[in-house]
C-alpha positions in Angstrom: 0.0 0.0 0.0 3.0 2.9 0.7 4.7 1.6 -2.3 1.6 2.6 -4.5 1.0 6.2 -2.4 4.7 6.4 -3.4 4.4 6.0 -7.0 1.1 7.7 -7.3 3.1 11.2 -5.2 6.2 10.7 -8.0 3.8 10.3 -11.0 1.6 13.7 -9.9 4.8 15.6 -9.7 6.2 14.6 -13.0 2.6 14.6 -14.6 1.4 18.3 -13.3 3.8 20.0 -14.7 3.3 18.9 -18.1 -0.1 19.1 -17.7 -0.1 22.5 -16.9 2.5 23.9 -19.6 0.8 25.7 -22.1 -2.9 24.1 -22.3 -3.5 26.5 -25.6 -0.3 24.5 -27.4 -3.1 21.6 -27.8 -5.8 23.1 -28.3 -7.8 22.8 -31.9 -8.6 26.3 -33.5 -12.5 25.1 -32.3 -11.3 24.7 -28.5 -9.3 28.2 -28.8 -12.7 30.0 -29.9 -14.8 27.8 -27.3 -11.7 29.4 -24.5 -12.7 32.2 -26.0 -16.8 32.4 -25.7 -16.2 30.6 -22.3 -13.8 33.5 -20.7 -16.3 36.3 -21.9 -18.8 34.8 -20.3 -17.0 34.4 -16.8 -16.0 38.0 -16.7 -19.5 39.4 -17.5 -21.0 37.5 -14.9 -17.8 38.6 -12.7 -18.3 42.5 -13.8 -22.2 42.2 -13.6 -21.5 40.5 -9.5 -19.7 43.7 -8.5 -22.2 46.0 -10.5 -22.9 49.1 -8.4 -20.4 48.2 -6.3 -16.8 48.8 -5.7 -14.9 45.3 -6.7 -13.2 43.6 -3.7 -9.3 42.9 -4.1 -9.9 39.3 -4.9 -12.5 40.0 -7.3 -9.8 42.7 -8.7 -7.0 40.2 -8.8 -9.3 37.7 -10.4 -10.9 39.6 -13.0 -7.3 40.6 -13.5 -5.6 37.3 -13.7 -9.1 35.8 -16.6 -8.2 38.5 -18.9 -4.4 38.0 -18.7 -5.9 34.3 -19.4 -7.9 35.6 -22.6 -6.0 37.8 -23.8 -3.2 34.7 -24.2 -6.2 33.3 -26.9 -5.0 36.2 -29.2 -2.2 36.7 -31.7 -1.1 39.6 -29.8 -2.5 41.9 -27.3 -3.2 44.9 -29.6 -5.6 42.4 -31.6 -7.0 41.4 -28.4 -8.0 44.6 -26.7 -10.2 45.9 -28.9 -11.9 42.6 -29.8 -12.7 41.4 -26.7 -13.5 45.4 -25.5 -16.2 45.0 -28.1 -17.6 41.5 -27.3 -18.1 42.4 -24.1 -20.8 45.0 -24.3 -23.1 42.6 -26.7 -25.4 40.4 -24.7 -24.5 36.9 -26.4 -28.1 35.0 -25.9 -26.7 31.7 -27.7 -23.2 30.8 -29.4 -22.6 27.9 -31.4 -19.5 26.5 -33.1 -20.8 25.2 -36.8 -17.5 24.6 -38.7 -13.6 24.9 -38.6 -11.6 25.1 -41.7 -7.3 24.6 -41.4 -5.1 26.0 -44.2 -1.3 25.3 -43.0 -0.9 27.9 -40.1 -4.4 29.9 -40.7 -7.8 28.5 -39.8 -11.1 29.8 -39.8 -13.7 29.1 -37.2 -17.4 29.8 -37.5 -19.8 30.1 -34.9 -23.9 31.1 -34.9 -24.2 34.2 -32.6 -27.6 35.3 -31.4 -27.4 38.9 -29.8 -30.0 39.7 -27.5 -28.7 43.3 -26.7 -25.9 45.9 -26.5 -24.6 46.9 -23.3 -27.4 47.1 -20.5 -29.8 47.7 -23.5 -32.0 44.7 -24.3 -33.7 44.1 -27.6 -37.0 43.9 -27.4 -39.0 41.0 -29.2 -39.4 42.7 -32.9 -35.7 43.9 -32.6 -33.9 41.2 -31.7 -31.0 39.6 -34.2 -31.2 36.5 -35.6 -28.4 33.9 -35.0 -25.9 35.5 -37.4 -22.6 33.6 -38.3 -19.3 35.1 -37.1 -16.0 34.0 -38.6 -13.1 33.8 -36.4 -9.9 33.7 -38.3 -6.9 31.9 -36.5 -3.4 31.8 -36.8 -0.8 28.9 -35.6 2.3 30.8 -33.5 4.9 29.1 -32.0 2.7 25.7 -32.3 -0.2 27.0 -31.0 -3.5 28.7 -32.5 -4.1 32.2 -32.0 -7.2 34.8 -32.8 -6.3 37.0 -34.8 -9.3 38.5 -36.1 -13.7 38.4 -36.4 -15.0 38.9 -39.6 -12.2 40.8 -40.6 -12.7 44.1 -37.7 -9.2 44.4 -37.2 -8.4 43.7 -41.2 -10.6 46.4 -42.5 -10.2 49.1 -39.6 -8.4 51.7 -40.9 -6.7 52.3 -37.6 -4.9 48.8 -37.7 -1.2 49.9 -37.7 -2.1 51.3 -34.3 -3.9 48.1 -32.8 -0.9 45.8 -33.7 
């Protein structure tokens, strides 16, 4: 019985670290957008928790510590900042992956988005946006897929030069 408490101790410390290096190295360009939709959604609900209110330290440090985690998703973090700045104020009533295509280095990910409202502004019945597909386009750096763009916001903004 201490023989196998032994090896299970030795095998958790050679296995953890590996299991913790770089979790984004593995993932598919699908999983990377899936990260993606999953962290927006855990800092809304942390930003809509401390509405009103002054956020504690912890909260801070955590809210801190999930965007250092999403902005990792992107190519780099001038592409990230203004992507994610924008996703954040749409209310995202459904999100659904429907296709990944892989071109060498570059995918593209599409997803079905269904926006209930902009900011604290809700859509009413007659208003409200049909699931409209979003393109996320992907590059592979150093192993590892990256955002780099949605349907081409960051391509065709004439300000670009200054995100990168």
């Amino acid at each position: 019985m201490r023989y196998l408490q032994l090896l299970t101790v030795c095998l958790l410390i050679i296995a953890l670290p590996l299991i913790g290096c770089s979790k984004t190295e593995k993932q598919s360009p699908t999983q990377v957008v899936q990260a993606f939709q999953d962290y927006m959604e855990l800092l809304k609900a942390q930003a809509s928790r401390s509405e009103g209110e002054h956020m504690t330290e912890e909260q801070a440090k955590q809210f801190f510590e999930d965007t250092k985690s999403l902005t990792k998703l992107f190519i780099d973090e001038g592409t990230a900042k203004p992507l994610f700045g924008a996703w954040l104020l749409f209310n995202v009533e459904s999100f659904e992956i429907t296709g990944e295509t892989i071109e060498g280095d570059k995918a593209t990910v599409t997803a079905m988005v269904k926006i209930s409202g902009l900011g604290g502004i809700n859509l009413d019945a007659a208003n409200k946006q049909k699931p409209q597909e979003q393109a996320f386009q992907l590059e592979k750096v150093d192993g590892a897929w990256r955002i780099a763009d949605i349907d081409g916001v960051i391509a065709k903004n004439p300000l670009r030069g200054f995100l990168r």
